[in-house]
C-alpha positions in Angstrom: -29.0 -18.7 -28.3 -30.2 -21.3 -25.6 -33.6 -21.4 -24.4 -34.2 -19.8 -21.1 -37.1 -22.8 -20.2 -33.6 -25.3 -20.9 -31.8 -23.5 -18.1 -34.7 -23.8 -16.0 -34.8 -27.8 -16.6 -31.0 -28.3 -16.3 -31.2 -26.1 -12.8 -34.3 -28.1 -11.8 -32.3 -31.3 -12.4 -29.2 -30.1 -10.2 -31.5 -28.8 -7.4 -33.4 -32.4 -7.3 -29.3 -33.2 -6.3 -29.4 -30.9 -3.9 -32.4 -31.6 -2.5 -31.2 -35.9 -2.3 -28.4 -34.8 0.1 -32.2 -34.2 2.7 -33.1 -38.0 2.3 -30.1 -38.5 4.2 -31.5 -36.8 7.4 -34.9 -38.7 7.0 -33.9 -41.9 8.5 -33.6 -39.9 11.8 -37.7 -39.3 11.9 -37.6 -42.5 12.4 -34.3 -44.4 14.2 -31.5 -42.0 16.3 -28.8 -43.3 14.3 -27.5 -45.1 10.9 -25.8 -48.3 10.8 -22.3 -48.3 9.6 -23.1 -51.5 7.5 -25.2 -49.0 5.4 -23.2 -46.2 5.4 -20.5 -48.4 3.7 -22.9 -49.5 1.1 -24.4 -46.5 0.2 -21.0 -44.8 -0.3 -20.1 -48.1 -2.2 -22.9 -47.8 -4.3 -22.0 -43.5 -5.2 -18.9 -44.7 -6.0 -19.6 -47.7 -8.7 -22.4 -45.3 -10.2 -20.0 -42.3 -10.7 -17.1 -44.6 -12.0 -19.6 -46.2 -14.6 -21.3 -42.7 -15.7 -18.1 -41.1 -15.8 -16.6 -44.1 -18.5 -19.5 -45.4 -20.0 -21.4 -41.7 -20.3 -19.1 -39.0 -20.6 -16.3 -40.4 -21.4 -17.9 -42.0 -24.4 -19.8 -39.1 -25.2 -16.5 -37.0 -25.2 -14.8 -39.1 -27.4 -17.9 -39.1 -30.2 -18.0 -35.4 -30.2 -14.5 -34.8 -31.2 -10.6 -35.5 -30.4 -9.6 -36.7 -27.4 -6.9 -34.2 -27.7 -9.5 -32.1 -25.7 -11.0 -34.7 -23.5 -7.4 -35.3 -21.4 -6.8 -31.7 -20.8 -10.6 -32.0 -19.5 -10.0 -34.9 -17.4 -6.9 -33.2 -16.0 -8.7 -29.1 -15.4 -11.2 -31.6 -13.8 -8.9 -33.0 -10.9 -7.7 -30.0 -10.6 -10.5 -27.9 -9.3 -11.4 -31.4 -6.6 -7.9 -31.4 -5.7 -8.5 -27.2 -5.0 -11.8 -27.4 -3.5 -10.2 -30.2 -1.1 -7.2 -27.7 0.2 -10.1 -24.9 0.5 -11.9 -27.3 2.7 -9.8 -28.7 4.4 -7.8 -25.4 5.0 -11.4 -23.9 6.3 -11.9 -27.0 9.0 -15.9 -27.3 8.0 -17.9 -29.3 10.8 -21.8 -29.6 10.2 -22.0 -28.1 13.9 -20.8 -24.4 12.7 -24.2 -24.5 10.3 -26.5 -24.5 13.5 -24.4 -22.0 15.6 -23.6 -19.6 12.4 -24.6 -15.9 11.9 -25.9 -14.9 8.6 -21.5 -13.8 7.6 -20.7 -17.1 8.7 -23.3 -18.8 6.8 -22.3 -16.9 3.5 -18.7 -18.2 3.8 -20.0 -22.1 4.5 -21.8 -21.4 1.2 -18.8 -20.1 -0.4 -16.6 -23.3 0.9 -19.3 -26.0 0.1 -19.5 -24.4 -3.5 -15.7 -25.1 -3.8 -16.5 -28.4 -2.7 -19.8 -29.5 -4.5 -19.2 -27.7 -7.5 -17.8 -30.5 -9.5 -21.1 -32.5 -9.1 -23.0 -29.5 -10.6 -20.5 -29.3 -13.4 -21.0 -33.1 -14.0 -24.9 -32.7 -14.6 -24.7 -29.2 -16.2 -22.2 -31.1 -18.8 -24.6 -33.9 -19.0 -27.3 -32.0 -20.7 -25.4 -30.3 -23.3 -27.6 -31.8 -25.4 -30.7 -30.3 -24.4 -32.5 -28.9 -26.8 -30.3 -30.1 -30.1 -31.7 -31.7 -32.7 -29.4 -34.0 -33.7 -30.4 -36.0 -30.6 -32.2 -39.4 -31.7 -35.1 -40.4 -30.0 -33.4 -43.3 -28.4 -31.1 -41.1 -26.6 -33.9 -38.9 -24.9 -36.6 -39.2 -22.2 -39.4 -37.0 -22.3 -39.9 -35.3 -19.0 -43.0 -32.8 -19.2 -42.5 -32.1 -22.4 -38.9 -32.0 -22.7 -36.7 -33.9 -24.4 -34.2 -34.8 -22.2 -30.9 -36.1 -23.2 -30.5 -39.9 -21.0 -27.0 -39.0 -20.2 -28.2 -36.2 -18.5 -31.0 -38.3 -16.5 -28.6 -40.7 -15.0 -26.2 -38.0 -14.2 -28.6 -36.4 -12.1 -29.7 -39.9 -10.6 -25.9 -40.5 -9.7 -25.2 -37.3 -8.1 -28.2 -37.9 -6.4 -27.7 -41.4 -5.0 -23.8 -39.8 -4.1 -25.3 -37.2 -1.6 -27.6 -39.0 0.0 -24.7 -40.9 2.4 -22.9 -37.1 2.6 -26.6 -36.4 4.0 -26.5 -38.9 6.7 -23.0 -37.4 7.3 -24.0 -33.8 7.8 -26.8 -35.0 10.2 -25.0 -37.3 12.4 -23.2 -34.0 14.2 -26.6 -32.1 14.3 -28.3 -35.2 16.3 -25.8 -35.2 18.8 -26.1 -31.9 19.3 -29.9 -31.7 19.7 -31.0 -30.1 16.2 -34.2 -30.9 14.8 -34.9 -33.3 12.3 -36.8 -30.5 10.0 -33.2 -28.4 10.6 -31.0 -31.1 9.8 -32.8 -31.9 6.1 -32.5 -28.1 5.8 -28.8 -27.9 6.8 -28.1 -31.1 4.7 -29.8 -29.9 1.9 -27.9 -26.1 2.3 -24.5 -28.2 1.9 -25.9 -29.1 -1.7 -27.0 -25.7 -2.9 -24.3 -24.8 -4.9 -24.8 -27.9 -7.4 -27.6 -26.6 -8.9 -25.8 -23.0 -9.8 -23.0 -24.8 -11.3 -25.1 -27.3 -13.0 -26.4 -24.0 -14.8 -23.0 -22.4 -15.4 -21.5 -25.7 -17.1 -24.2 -26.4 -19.1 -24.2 -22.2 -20.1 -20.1 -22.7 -21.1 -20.8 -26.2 -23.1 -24.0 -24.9 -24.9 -21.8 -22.3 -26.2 -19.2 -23.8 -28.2 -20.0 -27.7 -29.3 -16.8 -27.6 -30.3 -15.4 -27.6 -26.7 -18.0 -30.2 -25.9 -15.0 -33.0 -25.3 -13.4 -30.7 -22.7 -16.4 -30.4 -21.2 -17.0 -33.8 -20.9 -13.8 -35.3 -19.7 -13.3 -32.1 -17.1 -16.7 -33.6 -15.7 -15.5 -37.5 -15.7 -12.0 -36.6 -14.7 -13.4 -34.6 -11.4 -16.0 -37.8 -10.7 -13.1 -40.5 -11.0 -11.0 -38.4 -8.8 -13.7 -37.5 -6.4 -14.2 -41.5 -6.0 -10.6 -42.3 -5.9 -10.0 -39.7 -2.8 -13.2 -39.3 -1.4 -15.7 -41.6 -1.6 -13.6 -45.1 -1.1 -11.9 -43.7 1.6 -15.2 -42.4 3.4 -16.4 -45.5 2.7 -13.7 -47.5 4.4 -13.5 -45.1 7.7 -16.8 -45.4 8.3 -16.4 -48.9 8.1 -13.5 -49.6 10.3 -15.3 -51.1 12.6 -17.2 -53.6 11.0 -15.6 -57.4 9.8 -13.1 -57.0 7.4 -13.6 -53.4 7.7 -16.2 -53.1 6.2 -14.6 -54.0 2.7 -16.8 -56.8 1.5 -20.1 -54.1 2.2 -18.2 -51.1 -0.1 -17.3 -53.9 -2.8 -20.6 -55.1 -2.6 -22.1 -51.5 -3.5 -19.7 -50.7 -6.0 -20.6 -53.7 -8.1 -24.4 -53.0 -7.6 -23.6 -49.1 -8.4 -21.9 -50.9 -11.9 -24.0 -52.7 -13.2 -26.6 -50.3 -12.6 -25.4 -48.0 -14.8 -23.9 -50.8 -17.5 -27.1 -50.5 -19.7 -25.8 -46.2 -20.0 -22.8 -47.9 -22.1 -25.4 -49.2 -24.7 -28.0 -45.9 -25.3 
């Protein structure tokens, strides 16, 4: 039976996620708009991060817990549910400007399409944290955080999805500016987008605390819907937003991608 203070900590960590995606409106309290050059970056640096967590945490951990028999069909449910939750969106047409003209119906169905969309990055750091709680986990592969021992892979999960929405922040406010919204609204409506992580952070960690023995699954469904979020998502946000920079804006997103690296290399040695 798992502790109900461990589901607290694991949705606490997933709604620290959700609340990242608001420090992407904050620059607006200050400046009217966000240079591309940083955009580019910032989605340069989600992308490296999630690449490195996803091969040097999960995958790894996957592989330690069991066969990797498991870990493809993970990888592979994983792309999956990005490659549904992008038809879903994409099929709905979401624009940031329906969240400040919505009725309370139309705000349940924006909840119910950005949960499609966001849930993989709950399911990454609700997979993260299997650990929580075991014993078996040495004390060089935990951080105490008020009082709990808290698997690392599980910290720098939360740290990547975190850094990730922060540019998907700036890109829910942009909209919202233009059309007049407050700047206390548009952390609000950037940090609704977000809400589901948290609830599928809970629900992942829930299905992997279960059976250990499905752990690997679990694992490589959480790496395989990162690497495929980067690969279709971030990159190519990255590289529209820079279009209009030199070189489009290429030599900013490699930049970031190699700072996001070797950020998380020392995750490959805990």
């Amino acid at each position: 039976m798992v502790a109900i203070d461990n589901f607290v900590f694991v949705f606490v960590a997933g709604f620290v996620t959700a609340l990242a995606t608001g420090l992407g409106a904050l620059p607006f309290f200050v400046v009217d708009d966000i240079s591309d050059r940083v955009n580019v970056v910032l989605w340069g640096l989600a992308s490296g991060i999630m690449v490195s967590a996803s091969l040097f945490g999960l995958l790894l951990e996957g592989l330690a817990y069991g066969s990797r028999l498991w870990l493809v069909p993970g990888m592979l449910a994983g792309v999956v549910l990005v490659v549904v939750g992008h038809r879903v969106v994409s099929e709905s047409e979401m624009d940031p400007r329906q969240y400040a003209e919505a009725d309370f119906k139309k705000l349940v169905l924006i909840l119910g399409v950005l949960t499609v969309h966001s849930f993989p990055e709950g399911v990454a750091v609700g997979v993260a944290f299997a650990e929580l709680g075991l014993s078996s986990l040495a004390p060089g592969d935990t951080v105490v955080i008020l009082g709990y021992a808290a698997p690392i892979l599980g910290i720098f999960m939360t740290i990547a999805i975190s850094i990730h929405n922060i540019p998907e922040g700036v890109a829910i406010s942009i909209p919202l500016e233009a059309m007049g919204v407050s700047n206390l609204r548009k952390v609000w409506w950037a940090v609704f987008s977000s809400l589901p992580q948290p609830i599928g952070a809970v629900i992942a960690f829930y299905f992997v605390s279960l059976a250990k023995e499905f752990l690997p699954f679990g694992f490589g469904f959480a790496a395989g819907a990162m690497i495929y979020l980067v690969a279709t998502e971030f990159i190519p946000e990255g590289l529209e937003t820079g279009e209009g920079l030199p070189n489009g804006g290429r030599p900013e997103l490699v930049g970031g991608v190699l700072v996001g690296v070797l950020v998380m290399v020392p995750l490959a040695f805990v």
